[in-house]
MIVEX-54913 format. One record per residue (C-alpha): residue number from 1; z, x, y. Coordinates in nm, 3 decimals, padded with zeros to 5 digits. Example, Ala and Ser with C-alpha at 12.3 -4.5 7.8 and 13.67 -1.06 7.14 Angstrom:
- seq  zz  xx  yy
- 1  00.780  01.230  -00.450 $
- 2  00.714  01.367  -00.106 $
//
This chain:
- seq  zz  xx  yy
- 1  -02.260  01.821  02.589 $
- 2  -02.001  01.624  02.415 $
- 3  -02.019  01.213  02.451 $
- 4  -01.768  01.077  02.756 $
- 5  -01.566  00.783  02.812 $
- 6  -01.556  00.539  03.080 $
- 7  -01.220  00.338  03.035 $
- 8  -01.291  00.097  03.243 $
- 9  -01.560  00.011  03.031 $
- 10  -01.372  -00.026  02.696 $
- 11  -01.207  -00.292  02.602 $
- 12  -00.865  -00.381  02.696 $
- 13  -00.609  -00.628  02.622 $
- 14  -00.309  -00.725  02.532 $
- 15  -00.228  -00.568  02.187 $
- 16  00.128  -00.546  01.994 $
- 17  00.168  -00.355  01.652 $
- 18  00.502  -00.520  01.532 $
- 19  00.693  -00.364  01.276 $
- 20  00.985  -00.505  01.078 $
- 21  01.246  -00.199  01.093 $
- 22  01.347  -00.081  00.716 $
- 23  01.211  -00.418  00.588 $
- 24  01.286  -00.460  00.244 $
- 25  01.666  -00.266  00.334 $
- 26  01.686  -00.559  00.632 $
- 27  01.610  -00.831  00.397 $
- 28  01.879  -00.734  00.124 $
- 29  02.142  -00.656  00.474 $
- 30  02.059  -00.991  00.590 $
- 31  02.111  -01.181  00.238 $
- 32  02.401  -01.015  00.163 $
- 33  02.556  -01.082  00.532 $
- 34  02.538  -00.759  00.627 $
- 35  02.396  -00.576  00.953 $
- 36  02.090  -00.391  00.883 $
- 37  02.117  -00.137  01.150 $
- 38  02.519  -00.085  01.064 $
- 39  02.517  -00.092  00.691 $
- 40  02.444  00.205  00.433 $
- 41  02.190  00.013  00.210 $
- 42  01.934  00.140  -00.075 $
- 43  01.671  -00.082  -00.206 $
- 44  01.645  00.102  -00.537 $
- 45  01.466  00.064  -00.889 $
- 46  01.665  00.194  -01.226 $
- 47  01.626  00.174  -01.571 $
- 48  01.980  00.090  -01.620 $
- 49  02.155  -00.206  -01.587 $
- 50  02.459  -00.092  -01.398 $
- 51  02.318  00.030  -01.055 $
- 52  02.609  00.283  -01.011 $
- 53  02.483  00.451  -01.326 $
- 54  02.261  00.764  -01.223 $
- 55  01.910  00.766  -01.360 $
- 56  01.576  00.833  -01.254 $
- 57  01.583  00.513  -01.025 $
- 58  01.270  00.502  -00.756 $
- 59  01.426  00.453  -00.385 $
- 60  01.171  00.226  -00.228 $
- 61  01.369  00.131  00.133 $
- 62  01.635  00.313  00.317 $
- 63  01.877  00.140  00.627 $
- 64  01.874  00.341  00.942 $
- 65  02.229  00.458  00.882 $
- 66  02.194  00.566  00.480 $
- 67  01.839  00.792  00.601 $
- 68  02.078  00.911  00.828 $
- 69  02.392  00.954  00.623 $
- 70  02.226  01.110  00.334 $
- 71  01.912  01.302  00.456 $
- 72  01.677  01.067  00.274 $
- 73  01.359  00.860  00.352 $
- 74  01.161  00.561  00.181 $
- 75  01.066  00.635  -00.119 $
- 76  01.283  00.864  -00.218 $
- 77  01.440  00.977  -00.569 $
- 78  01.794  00.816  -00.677 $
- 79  01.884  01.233  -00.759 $
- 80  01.832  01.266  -00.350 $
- 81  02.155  01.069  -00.344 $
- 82  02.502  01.218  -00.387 $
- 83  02.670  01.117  -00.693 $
- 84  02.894  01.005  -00.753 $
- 85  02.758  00.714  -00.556 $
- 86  02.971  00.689  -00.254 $
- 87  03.151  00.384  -00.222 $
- 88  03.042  00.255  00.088 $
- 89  02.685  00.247  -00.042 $
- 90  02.504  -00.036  -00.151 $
- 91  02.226  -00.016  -00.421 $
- 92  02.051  -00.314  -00.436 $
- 93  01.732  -00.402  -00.721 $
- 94  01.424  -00.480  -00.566 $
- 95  01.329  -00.816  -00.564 $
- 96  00.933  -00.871  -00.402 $
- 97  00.921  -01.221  -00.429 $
- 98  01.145  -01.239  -00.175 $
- 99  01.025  -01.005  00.062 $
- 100  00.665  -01.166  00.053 $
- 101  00.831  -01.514  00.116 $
- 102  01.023  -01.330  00.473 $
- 103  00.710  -01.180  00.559 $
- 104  00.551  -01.541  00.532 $
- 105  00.825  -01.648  00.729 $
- 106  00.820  -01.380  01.002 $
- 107  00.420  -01.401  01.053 $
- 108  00.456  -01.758  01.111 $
- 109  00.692  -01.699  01.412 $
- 110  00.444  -01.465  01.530 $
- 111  00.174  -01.728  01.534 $
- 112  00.330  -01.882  01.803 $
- 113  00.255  -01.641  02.012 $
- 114  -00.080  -01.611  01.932 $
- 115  -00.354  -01.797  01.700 $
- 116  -00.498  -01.714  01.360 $
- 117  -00.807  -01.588  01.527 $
- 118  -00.530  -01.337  01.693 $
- 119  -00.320  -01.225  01.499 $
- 120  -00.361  -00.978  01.223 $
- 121  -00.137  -00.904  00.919 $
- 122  -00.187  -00.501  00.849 $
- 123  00.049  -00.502  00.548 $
- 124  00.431  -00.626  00.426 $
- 125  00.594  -00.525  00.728 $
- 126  00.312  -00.466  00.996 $
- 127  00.118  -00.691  01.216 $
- 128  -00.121  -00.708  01.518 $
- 129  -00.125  -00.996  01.758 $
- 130  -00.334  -00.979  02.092 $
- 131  -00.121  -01.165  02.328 $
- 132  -00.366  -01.160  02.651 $
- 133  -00.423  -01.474  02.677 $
- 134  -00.053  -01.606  02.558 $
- 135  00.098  -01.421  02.895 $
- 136  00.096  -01.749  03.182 $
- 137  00.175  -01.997  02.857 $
- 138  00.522  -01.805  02.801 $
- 139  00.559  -01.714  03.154 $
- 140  00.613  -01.361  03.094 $
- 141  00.497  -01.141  03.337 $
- 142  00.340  -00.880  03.160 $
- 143  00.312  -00.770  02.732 $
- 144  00.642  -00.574  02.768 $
- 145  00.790  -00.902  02.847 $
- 146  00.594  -01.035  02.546 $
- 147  00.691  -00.787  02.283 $
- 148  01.060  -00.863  02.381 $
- 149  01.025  -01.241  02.382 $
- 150  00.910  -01.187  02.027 $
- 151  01.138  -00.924  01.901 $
- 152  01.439  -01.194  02.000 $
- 153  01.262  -01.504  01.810 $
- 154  01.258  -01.312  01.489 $
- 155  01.600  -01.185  01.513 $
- 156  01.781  -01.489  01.572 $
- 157  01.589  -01.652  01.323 $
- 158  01.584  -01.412  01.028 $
- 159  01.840  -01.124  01.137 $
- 160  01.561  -00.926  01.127 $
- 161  01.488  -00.663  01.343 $
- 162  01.159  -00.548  01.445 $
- 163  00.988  -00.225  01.663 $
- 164  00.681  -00.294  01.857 $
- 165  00.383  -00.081  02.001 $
- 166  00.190  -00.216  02.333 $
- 167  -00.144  -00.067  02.372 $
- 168  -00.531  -00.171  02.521 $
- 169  -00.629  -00.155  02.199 $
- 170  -00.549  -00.187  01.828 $
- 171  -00.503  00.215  01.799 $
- 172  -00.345  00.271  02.103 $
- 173  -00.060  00.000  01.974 $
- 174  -00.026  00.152  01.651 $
- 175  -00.009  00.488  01.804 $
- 176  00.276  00.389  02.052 $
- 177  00.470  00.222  01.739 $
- 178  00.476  00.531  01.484 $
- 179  00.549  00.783  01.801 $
- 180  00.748  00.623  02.036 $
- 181  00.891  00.280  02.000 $
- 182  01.121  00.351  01.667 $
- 183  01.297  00.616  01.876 $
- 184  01.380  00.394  02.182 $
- 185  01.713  00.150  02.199 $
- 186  01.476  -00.140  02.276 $
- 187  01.253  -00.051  02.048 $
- 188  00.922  -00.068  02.240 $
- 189  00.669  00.124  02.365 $
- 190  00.362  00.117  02.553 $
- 191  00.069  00.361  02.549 $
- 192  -00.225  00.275  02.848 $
- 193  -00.560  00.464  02.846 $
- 194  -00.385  00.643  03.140 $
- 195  -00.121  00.740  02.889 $
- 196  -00.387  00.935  02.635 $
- 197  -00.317  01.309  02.805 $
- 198  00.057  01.249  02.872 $
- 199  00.107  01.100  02.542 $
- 200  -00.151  01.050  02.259 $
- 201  -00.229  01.404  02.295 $
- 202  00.150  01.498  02.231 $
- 203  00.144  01.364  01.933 $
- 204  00.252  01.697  01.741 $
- 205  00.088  01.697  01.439 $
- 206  -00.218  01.600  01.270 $
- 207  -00.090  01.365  01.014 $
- 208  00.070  01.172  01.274 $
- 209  -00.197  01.065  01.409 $
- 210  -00.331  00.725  01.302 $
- 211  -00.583  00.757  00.986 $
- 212  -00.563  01.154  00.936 $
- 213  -00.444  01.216  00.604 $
- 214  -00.346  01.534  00.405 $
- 215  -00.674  01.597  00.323 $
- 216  -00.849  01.498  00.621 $
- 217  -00.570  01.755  00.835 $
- 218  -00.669  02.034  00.638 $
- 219  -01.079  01.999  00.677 $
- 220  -00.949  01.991  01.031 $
- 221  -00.766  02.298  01.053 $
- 222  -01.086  02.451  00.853 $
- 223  -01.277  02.377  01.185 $
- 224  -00.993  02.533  01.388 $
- 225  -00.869  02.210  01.491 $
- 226  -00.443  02.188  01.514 $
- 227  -00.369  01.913  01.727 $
- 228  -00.482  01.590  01.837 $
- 229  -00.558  01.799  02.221 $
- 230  -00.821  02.031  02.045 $
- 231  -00.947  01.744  01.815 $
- 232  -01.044  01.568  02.194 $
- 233  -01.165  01.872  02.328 $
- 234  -01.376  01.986  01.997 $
- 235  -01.754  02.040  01.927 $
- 236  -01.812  01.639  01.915 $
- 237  -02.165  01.740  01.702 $
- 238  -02.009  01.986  01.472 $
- 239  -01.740  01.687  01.339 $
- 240  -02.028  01.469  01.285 $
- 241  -02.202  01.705  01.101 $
- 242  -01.905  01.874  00.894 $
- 243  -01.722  01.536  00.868 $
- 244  -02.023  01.277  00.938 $
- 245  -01.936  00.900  01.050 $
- 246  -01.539  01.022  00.967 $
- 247  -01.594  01.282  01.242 $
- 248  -01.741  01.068  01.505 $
- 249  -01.442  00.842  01.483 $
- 250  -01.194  01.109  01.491 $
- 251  -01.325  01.217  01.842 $
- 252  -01.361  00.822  01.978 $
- 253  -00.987  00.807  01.856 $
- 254  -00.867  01.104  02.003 $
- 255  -00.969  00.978  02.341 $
- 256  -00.771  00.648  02.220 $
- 257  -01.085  00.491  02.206 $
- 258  -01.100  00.161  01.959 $
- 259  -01.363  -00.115  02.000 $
- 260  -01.225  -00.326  01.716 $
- 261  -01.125  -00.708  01.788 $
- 262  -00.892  -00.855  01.573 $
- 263  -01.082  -01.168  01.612 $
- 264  -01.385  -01.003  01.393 $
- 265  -01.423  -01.139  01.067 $
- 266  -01.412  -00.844  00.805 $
- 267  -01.462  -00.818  00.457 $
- 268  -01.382  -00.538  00.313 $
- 269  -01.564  -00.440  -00.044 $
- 270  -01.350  -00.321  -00.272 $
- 271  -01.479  00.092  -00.380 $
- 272  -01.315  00.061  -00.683 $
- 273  -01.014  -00.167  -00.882 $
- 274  -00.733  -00.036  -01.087 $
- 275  -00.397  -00.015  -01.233 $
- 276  -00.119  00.217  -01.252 $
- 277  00.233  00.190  -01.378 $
- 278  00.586  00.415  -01.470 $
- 279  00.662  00.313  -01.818 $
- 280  00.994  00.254  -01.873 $
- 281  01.101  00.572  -02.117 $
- 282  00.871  00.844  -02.252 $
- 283  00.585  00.737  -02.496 $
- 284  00.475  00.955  -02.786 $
- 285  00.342  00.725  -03.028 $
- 286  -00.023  00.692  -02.965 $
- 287  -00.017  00.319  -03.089 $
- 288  00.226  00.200  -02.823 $
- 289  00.003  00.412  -02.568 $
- 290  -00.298  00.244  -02.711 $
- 291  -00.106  -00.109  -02.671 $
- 292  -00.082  -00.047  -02.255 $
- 293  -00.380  00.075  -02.226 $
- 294  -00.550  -00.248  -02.392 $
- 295  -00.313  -00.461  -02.153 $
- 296  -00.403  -00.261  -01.859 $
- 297  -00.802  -00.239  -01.902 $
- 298  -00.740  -00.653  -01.924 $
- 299  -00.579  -00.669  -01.582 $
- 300  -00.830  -00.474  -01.435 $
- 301  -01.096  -00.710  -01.653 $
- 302  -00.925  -01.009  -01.435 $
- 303  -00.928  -00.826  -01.084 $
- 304  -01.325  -00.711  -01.138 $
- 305  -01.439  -01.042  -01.252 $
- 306  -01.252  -01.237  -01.011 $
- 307  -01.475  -00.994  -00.722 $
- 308  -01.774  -01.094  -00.878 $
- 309  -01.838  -00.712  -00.945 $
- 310  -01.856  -00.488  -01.239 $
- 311  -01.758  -00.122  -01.288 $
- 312  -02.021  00.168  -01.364 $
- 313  -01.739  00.447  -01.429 $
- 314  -01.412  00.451  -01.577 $
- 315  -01.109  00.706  -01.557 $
- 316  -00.779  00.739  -01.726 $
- 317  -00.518  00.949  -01.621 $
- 318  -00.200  01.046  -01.835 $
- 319  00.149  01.174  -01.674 $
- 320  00.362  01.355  -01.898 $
- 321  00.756  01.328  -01.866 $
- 322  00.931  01.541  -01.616 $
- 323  00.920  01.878  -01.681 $
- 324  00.703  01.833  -01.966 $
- 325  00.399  02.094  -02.057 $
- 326  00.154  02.032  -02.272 $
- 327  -00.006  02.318  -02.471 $
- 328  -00.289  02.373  -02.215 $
- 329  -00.036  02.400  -01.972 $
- 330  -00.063  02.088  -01.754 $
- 331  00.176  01.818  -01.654 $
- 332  -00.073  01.499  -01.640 $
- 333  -00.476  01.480  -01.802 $
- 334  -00.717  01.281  -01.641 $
- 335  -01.085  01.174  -01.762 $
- 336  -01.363  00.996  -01.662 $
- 337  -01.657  00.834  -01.817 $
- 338  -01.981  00.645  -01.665 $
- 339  -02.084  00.371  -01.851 $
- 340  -02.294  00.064  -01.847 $
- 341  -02.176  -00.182  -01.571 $
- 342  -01.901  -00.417  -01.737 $
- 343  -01.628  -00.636  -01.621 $
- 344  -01.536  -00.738  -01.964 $
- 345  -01.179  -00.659  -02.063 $
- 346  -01.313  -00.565  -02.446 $
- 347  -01.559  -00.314  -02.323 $
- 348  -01.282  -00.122  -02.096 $
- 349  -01.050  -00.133  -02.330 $
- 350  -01.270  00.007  -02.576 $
- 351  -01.428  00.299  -02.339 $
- 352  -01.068  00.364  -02.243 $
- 353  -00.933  00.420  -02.561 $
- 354  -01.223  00.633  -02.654 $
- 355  -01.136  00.883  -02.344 $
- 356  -00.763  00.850  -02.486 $
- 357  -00.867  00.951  -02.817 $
- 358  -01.028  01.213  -02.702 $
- 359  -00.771  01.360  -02.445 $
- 360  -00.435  01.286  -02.625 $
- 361  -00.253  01.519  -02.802 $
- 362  00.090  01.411  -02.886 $
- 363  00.198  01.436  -02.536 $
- 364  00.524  01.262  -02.398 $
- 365  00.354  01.029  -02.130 $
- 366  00.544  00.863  -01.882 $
- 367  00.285  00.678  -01.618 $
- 368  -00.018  00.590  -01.722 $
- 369  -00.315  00.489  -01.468 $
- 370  -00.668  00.386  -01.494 $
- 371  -00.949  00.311  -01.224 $
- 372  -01.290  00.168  -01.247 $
- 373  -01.561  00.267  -00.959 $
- 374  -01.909  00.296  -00.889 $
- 375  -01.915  -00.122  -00.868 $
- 376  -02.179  -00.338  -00.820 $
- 377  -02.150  -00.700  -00.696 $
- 378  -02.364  -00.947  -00.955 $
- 379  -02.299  -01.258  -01.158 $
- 380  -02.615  -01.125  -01.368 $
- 381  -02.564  -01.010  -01.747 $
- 382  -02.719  -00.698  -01.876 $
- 383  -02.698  -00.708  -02.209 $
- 384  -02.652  -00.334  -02.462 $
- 385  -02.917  -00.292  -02.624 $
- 386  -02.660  -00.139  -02.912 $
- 387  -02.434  -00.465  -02.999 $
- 388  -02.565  -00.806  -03.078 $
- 389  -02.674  -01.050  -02.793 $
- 390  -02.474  -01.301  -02.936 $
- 391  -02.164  -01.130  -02.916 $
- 392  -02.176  -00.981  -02.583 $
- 393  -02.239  -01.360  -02.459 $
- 394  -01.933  -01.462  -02.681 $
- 395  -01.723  -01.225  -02.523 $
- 396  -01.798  -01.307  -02.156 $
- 397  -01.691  -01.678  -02.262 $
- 398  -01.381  -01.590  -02.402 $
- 399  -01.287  -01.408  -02.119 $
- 400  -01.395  -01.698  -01.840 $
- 401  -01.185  -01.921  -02.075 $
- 402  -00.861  -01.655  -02.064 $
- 403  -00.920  -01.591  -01.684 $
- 404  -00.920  -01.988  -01.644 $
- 405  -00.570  -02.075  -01.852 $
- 406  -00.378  -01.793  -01.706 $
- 407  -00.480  -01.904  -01.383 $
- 408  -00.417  -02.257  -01.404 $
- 409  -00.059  -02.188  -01.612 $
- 410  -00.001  -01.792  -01.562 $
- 411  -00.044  -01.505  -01.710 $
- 412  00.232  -01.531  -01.996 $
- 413  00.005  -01.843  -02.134 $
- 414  -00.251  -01.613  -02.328 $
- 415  -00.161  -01.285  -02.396 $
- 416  -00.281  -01.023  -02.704 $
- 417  -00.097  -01.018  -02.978 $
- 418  -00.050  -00.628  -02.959 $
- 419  00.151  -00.740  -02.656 $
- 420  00.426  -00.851  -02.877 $
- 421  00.454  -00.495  -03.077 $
- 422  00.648  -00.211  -02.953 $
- 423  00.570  -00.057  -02.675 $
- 424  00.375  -00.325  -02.524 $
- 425  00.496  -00.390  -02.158 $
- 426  00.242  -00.689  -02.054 $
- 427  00.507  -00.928  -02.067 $
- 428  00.760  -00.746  -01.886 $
- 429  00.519  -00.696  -01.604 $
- 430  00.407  -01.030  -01.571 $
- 431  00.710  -01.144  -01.369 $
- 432  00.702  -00.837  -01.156 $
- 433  00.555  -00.803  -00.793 $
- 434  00.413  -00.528  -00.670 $
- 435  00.487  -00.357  -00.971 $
- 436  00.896  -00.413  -00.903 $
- 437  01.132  -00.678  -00.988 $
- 438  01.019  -01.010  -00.794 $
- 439  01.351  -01.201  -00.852 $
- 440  01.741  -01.202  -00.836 $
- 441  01.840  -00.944  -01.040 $
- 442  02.158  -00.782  -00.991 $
- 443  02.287  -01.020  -00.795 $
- 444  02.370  -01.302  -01.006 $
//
């Protein structure tokens, strides 16, 4: 017999999933005085440096009205566009910096509505705040109230507009926000335990449903499970065993069950750290490849040693140009390799450009990515038993000396000297966030 629920049991609260509509388009509609659910707005990177040019520019926000006038969605290709570029279109260069510093701005309005211990950021444009106990002190009568009490403060303050879920739980409110509330004038919605027949199991398909995936839809469907209604009524002990601990949360959720405060401290270990980035024209010259890589397997030095952890295994992956075969016929190569636990950027570098070695053949390679995995959390040193002590020492100095300057006067303060040869792009990324422009260009 399958596990049953007693709602009124479970927790419930006060939860809101607020979501700033189109964010990054809103921000650049906003700055440039525009209205962000009126104007036909692209936040788009290019390689050019005339925006009306066509190229293979990466759409990364869309306004309401340009998804709508020209069929496309975040992150989206600039050859989705018509072109000419219609003239009523703006195109406007990233610029992160500036959407971190409104997202700042916007979470601080929500804390007061609710305290740190309440309130939840769940990424750029996405936060939780439980509100229960915030009701009487706003004298609202109820979290609808709430949620619209909210949605005004961060209008009139940033001209932002925002789309909120209201749920007795953290799933239930995200659930009501990606189904319901973006298609509603006021842009709310609320989704009860009472609600989970009439509307969490309406949810029409898989992937819509909060944490099912591609992948995780089609191990689904392998069990004969379609919907989000046959997921709730399914064999609760043949998920567990086919899908284990992924499976037994699947069914809790399905029945909108979520015991998660957002009060509970969590912290998160990360499974593995890496890098990935679109270089800006096609390499073929395995030097300049050899140059990125090097700069790359140093970021991802910095990020492991700053975790405290060190990486057992080590991948590379190579994208070739669009359209591009190699002789194998594949568009991209990818290789791993395990390796003695390191967080030294030397020894990446150097496993990494053995797998290159080993894998390239004159490609033309456009992104490049590497990941490191299998980590384990230590401080200790375990020295090769192939290189000198001395020297392994040496280089785990020099690298707590590097990590040290850049942090204390940025990255650009010690870099390689490959850096400086062609094809080296360490520089260049240094004053990027989130792997985009972070500051004004375009609009000067």
């Amino acid at each position: 017999m399958n596990p049953t629920f007693d709602y009124s049991k479970e927790p419930s609260r006060d939860i809101l999933c607020l979501d700033c509509k189109s964010f990054y388009a809103s921000v650049e509609c906003v700055e440039r005085g525009l209205d962000p659910l009126d104007a036909k707005l692209v936040v788009m990177s290019y390689p050019s440096d005339n925006p009306k040019e066509r190229g293979s520019g990466l759409i990364l926000a869309s306004s309401p009205m340009a998804k709508k006038a020209y069929g496309i969605s975040n992150i989206s290709r600039a050859r989705d566009l018509p072109y000419p570029y219609p003239d009523d279109l703006v195109i406007a260069p990233p610029r992160m910096r500036l959407y971190m510093e409104k997202n700042q701005e916007i979470n601080e309005i929500y804390k007061q509505f609710a305290d740190d211990q309440n309130h939840h950021v769940y990424s750029v444009d996405e936060s939780f705040l439980d509100v229960t106990d915030g009701l009487k002190m706003y004298g609202v009568a109820n979290a609808f109230e709430m949620a619209r009490l909210i949605q005004r403060e961060v209008y009139f303050k940033t001209g932002i507009y925002t789309t909120v879920g209201i749920g007795d739980n953290p799933l239930l409110a995200k659930l009501a926000l990606d189904n319901e509330s973006k298609h509603h004038r006021h842009m709310k919605a609320e989704w009860r335990y009472q609600d989970v027949p009439n509307k969490l199991w309406k949810i029409p398909r898989l992937t819509d449903f909060w944490g099912i995936g591609h992948r995780t839809a089609k191990r689904l469907e392998a069990l004969n499970i379609h919907s989000i209604a046959e997921l709730a009524q399914a064999d609760y002990y043949v998920l567990k065993s086919r899908l284990g601990v992924v499976g037994t949360q699947l069914y809790a959720h399905a029945w909108g069950i979520d015991r998660t405060f957002l009060g509970q401290p969590y912290q998160p270990q990360s499974k593995s750290v890496g890098n990935s980035q679109v270089l800006p024209r096609n390499y073929h010259d395995a030097r300049e490849l050899e140059i990125v890589i090097i700069e790359m397997a140093d970021q991802v030095g910095t990020r492991l040693r700053r975790l405290g952890a060190k990486a057992q295994v080590v991948s590379l992956s190579l994208g070739f140009s669009l359209g591009y075969i190699n002789r194998e016929g594949k568009t991209s190569v990818k290789k791993q390799l395990k390796i003695s636990p390191t967080n030294t950027s030397r020894e990446l570098a150097r496993h990494l450009l053995q797998i290159f070695r080993h894998q390239y053949q004159q490609e033309e390679v456009r992104t490049v990515a590497i990941n490191t995995s299998e980590l384990i959390f230590t401080n200790a040193l375990q020295l090769d038993l192939f290189s000198e002590p001395e020297e392994q020492i040496k280089q785990v100095r020099v690298d707590y000396v590097v990590d040290t300057i850049r942090k204390k006067y940025g990255f650009c303060s010690l870099i390689h000297a490959n850096s400086l040869l062609e094809g080296g792009r360490a520089i260049a990324r240094a004053s990027l966030v989130g792997g985009h422009a972070g500051g004004m260009g375009g609009l000067d």
